[in-house]
N, C-alpha and C positions, 0 to 999 in steps of 0.2 A: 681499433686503437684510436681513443681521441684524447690530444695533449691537452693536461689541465691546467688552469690560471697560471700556477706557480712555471709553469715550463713556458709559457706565450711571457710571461714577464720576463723571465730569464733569457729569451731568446730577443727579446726586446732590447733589452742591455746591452745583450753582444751586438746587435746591430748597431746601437748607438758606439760602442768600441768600433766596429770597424767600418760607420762612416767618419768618427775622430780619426782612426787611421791613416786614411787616404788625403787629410791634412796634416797627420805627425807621422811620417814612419817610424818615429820608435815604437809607434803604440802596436802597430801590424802585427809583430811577434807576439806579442800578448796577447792579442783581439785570435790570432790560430792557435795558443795553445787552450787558451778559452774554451774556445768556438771545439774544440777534440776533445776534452774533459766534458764539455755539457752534452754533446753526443755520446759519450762513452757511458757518462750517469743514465742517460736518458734509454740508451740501450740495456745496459743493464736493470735499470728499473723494469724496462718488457719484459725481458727473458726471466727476470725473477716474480714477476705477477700473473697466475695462472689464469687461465680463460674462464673465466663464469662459467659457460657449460657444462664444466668438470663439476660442477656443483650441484649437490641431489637435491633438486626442488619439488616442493608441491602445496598445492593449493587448495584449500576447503572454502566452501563457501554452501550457505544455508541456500536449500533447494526452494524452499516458499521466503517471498519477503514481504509484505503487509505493506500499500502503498504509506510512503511518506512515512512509513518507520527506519528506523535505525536499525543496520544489521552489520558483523560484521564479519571479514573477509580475512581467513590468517596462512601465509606462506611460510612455511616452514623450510629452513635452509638447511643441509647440514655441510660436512666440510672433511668426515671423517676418511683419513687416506690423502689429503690434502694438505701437507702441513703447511706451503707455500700460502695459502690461503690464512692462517693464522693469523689474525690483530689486521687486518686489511679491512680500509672502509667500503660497505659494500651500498650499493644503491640499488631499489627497484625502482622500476618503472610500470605503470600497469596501462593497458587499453581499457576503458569503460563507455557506457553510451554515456550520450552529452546528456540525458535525462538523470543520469543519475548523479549525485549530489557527494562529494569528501563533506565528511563530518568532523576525521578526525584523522592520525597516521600516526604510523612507528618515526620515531627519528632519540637517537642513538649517537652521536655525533663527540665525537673527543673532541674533534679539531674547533667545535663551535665555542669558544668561551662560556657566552650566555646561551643557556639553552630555556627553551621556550618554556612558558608555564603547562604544566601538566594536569589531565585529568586523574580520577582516580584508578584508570584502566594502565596509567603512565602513557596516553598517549597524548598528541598535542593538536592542537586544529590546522587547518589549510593553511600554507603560504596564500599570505591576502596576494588579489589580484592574478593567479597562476589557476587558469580553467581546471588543470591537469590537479590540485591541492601540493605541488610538489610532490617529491618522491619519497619513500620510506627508505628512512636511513640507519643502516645498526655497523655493527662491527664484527666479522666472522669470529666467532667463539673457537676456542684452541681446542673444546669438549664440548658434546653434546649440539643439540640441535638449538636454534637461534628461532622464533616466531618473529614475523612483522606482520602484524595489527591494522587493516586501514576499517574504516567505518563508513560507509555510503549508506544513501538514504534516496529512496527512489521515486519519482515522481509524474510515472508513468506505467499503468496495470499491463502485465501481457510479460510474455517470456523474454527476456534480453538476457544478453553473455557477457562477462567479464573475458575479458581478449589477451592477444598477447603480450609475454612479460618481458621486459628486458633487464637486464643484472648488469652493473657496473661494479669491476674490481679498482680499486686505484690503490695504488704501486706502494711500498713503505717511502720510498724519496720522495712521493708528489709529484711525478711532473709525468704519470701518463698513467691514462683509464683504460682497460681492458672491458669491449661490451661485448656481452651475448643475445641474443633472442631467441626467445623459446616460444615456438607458436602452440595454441592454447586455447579453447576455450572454454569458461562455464558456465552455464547454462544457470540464471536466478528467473523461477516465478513469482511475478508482483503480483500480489489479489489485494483485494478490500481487505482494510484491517480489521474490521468490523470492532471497531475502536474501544464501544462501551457493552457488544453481547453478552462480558459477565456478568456486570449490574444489571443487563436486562431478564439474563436468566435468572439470578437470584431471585428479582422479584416477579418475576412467571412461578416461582415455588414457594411464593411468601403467600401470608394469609391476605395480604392487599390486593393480589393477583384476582382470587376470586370474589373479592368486591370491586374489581373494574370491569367482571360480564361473563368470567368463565361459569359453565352451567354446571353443578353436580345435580344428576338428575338418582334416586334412588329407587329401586323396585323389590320386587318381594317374590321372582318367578324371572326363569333366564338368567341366572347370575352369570355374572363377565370378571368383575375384578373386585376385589374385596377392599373395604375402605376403613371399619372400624367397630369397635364391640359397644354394643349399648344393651340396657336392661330389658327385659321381654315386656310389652306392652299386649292388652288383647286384641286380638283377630293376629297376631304373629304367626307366622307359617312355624310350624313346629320341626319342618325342615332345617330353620337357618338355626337354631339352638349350639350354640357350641357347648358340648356336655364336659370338656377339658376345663374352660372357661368359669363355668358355671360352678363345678366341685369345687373351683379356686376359690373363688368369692363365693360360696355358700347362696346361690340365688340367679334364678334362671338368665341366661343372656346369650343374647342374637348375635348372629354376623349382621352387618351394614355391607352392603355390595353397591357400588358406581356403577351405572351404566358406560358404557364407550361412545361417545357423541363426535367421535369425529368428524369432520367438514371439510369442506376443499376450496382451496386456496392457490388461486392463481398469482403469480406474480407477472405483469407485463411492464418492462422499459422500454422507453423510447429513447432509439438510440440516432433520431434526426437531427436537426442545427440547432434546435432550440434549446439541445441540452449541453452544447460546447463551451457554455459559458463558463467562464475561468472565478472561482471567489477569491478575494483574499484572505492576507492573514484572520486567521478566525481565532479570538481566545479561548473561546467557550471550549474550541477542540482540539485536543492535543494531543500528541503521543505518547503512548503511557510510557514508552521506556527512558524518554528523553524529557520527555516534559512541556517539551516547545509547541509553541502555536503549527497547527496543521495548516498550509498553504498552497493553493494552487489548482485546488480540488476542482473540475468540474462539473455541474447538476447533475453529470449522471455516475460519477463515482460516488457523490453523497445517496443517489438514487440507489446504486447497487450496495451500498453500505448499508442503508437503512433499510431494504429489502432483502437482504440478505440475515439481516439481523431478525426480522419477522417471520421467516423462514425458519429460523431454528428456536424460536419460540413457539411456531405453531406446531412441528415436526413435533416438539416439544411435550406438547398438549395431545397429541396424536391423530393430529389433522393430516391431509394426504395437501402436497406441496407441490406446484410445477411452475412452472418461468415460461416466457415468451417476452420476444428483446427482438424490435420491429423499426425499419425506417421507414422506407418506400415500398419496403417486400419484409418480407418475416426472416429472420437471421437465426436467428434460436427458439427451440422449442423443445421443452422436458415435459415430458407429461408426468401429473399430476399423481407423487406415491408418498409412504410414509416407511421405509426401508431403511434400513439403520445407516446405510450410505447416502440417503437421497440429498442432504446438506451437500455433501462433497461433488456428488453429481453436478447439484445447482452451481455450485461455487464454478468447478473446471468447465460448466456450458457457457460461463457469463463475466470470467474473471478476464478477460481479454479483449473485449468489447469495447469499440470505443465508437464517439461521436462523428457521424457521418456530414458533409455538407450537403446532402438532400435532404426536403422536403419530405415530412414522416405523415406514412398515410394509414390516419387510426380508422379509417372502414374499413381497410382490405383486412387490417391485424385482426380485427375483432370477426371479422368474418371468416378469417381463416381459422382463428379461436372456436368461434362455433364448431366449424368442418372437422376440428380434431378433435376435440373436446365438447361430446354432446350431452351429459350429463352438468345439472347445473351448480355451479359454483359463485366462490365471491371472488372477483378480478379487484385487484388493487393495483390501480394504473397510476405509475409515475410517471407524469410527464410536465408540461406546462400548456396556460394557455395558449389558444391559436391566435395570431394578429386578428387586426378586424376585417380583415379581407378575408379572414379563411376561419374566422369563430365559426360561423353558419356550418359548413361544412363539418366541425370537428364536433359540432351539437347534434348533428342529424346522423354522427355515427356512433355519438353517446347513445342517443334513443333509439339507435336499431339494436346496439347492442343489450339494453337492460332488457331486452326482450327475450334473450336465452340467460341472461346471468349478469347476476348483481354486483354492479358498478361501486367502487370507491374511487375518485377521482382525486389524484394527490399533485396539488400544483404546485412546483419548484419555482420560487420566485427568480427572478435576477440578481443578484447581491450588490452585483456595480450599478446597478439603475437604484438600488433605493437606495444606494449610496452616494448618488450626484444628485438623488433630491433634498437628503438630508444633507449635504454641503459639509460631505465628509473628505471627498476627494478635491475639494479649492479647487471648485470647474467654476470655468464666468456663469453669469448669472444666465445667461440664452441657455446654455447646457444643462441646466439647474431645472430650467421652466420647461425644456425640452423631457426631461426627466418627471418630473410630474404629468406632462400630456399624455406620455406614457404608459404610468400607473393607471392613470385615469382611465385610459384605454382596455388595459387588463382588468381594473375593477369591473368593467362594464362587461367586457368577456365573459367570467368567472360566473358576474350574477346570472346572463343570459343561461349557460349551464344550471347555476343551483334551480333554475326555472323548471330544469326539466323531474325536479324532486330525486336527486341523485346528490349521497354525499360529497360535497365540496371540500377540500381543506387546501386551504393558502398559507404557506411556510418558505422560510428561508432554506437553503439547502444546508447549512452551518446548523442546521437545529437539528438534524439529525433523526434517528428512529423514535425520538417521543414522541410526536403528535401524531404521527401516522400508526404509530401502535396504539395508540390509546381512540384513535375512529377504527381502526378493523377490530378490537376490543368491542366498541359499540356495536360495528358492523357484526360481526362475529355473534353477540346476545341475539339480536336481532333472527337472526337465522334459526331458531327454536321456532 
């Protein structure tokens, strides 16, 4: 039972009557028969507002969420057998982790005069400054079931629960709330949203696709998969004749058969210190449901996005696909298949991953990569440069490694470092020059690698799966 506003004023009052009292006696009489009426209302406002609990709840909420997307969450109340509950203002409360983000809430409110502006779902945004976004507010309906609407948006990959709920009734007089708690939890998995894989895929099946390096290779013996009908030329195997084809159009013609060229495609992240770095707001990238800039991201959720996106492009193409996700020791490893599930595999080996504060050690990975995987492939390592204390080191395990299997080397820039050189973030000017000493350091990195004749590419993490799909495109030609 917690008394609300209207009942702490009212009892305020009387207090103020019966310290007047105790200077007027006549007021005394007055100030107890007060003081027995506002107890009487106030009891009877209990006894007539049922216990939340009595109340059939439940809760949905989407099993996958796509980091930093928009998802939403709906408690369905009902009331049926409850009439006592009828036109009473109800309130939830919900448990969430602090990662995840109110977008948006139910609120319902008679009592509110101004009621806030609305989106087109009718729901309204956070109480500013309230961690919690406030609480979702409706009015128990006299028929039928009532939904409250909240919208979070999560900013952290890996399994987290939406937690316990509490339900506030308040009374038709106002002056006392009746709460319940209903312990609770559900379970939402955050993955990579893998933001733009439909654009990516459209053009893996556009005719531009194979002018950026996919191979159709064609033969005349061994046929695998059929590609297209063309006119008989001589020396044609009189095998491939389609004679259905031919009676149609009056004049001899062939099948066209593709070879199957698939290839294998390693994917390795590094999931040491280097990749914790946090970006900001990015406009370029946004959530396709909301619209809004993507923020928060770091190298290696852009890492696993845009790896994850080349993954089902190549699965795609009918490459064979596997992951390895390494710091100081190896954390993850899928071997390398092309199975109508193997996407999903990658996604639940890797979707949960997160940046360690050790020190990632690319010769044991790549060495342990050989010991599993000894047939040879193309490795597409996301990671970033090593300082310069430790370049030597990560160059002498590039070149052990191109020695079983060919290296694309995909280096995640900083975002906040080329952002206090560009004097984006108003850092004093030491900060500034500190920030170009920096770069200047990575330049010198990066070249000492492209030295060793291993694809290099330098990109921001905000820029996402185009540049690194259009060098494993290169890489990819390349491998014929």
């Amino acid at each position: 039972m917690i008394p609300t506003t209207r009942a702490l004023f009212a009892a305020g009052v009387l207090g103020v009557v019966a310290l007047a009292g105790a200077f007027v006696p006549a007021l005394r009489p007055v100030g107890l028969v007060l003081d027995l009426v506002f107890v009487a209302l106030f009891v009877l406002d209990y006894v007539r507002t049922p216990a939340p609990a009595r109340l059939a709840v439940q809760r949905k909420a989407p099993e996958r969420a796509g980091l930093s997307q928009d998802f939403a969450r709906v408690v369905r109340v009902r009331a049926e057998g409850l009439d006592a509950a009828h036109g009473l203002r109800l309130e939830l409360h919900e448990r969430f982790p602090t990662w995840f983000e109110v977008r948006a809430r139910s609120v319902a409110d008679p009592a509110e005069r101004e009621q806030p502006s609305r989106d087109e779902r009718g729901l309204v945004a956070p109480a500013a400054g309230d961690p919690s976004g406030g609480p979702d507010v409706t009015v128990v309906p006299a028929a039928g079931p009532i939904d409250l609407v909240r919208v979070y948006s999560a900013s952290k990959r890996g399994v987290h629960a939406l937690g316990d709920l509490r339900l506030r009734l308040r009374g038709r007089l106002g002056l006392v709330e009746r709460q319940s708690r209903l312990a609770g939890a559900q379970p939402v998995r955050v993955e990579p949203p893998l933001l733009n894989l439909k654009r990516t895929l459209q053009l893996a099946a556009s005719e531009r696709w194979r002018d950026l390096g996919v191979r159709r290779l064609r033969r005349r013996g061994g046929m695998t998969e059929f590609e297209s009908l063309r006119d008989l030329v001589r020396g044609d195997d009189v095998r491939l004749v389609d004679w259905k084809a031919s009676a149609r159009r009056g004049k001899p013609i062939v099948r066209e058969y593709q070879e199957e060229r698939g290839q294998e495609l390693i994917l390795v992240f590094d999931c040491g210190r280097r990749m914790s770095a946090t970006s900001s707001e990015d406009p370029e990238r946004v959530d396709a449901r909301s619209g809004r800039p993507v923020r928060g991201w770091t190298k290696l959720d852009h890492a696993l996005d845009a790896g994850l996106q080349i993954a089902a492009v190549a699965l795609q193409e009918g490459d064979r696909v596997g992951v390895l996700a390494y710091d100081d020791k190896v954390r993850v490893f899928v071997p390398p298949g092309k199975a109508a599930d193997q996407l999903e595999r990658l996604k639940t080996a890797v979707f949960a991953l997160e940046s360690s504060t050790r020190e990632s050690d690319l010769e044991r990975a790549l060495r342990e990569l050989a010991l599993r995987h000894r047939r040879r492939a193309l490795v597409l390592l996301l990671t970033d440069v090593a300082d310069p204390l430790s370049v030597e080191r990560q160059r002498q395990a590039l070149a052990t490694g191109t020695k079983k299997h060919r290296i694309l080397f995909a280096s995640l820039d900083d975002p906040s470092l080329r952002a206090a050189a560009e004097g984006r973030l108003d850092e004093p000017a030491a900060v500034r020059a500190a920030a170009f000493a920096l770069i200047a350091e990575r330049e010198k990195g990066l070249a000492e690698l492209r030295g060793l004749g291993i694809r290099v590419l330098d990109a921001l993490p905000a820029e996402g799966a185009a540049p690194l799909l259009a060098a494993w495109l290169e890489a990819r030609r390349g491998a014929g």
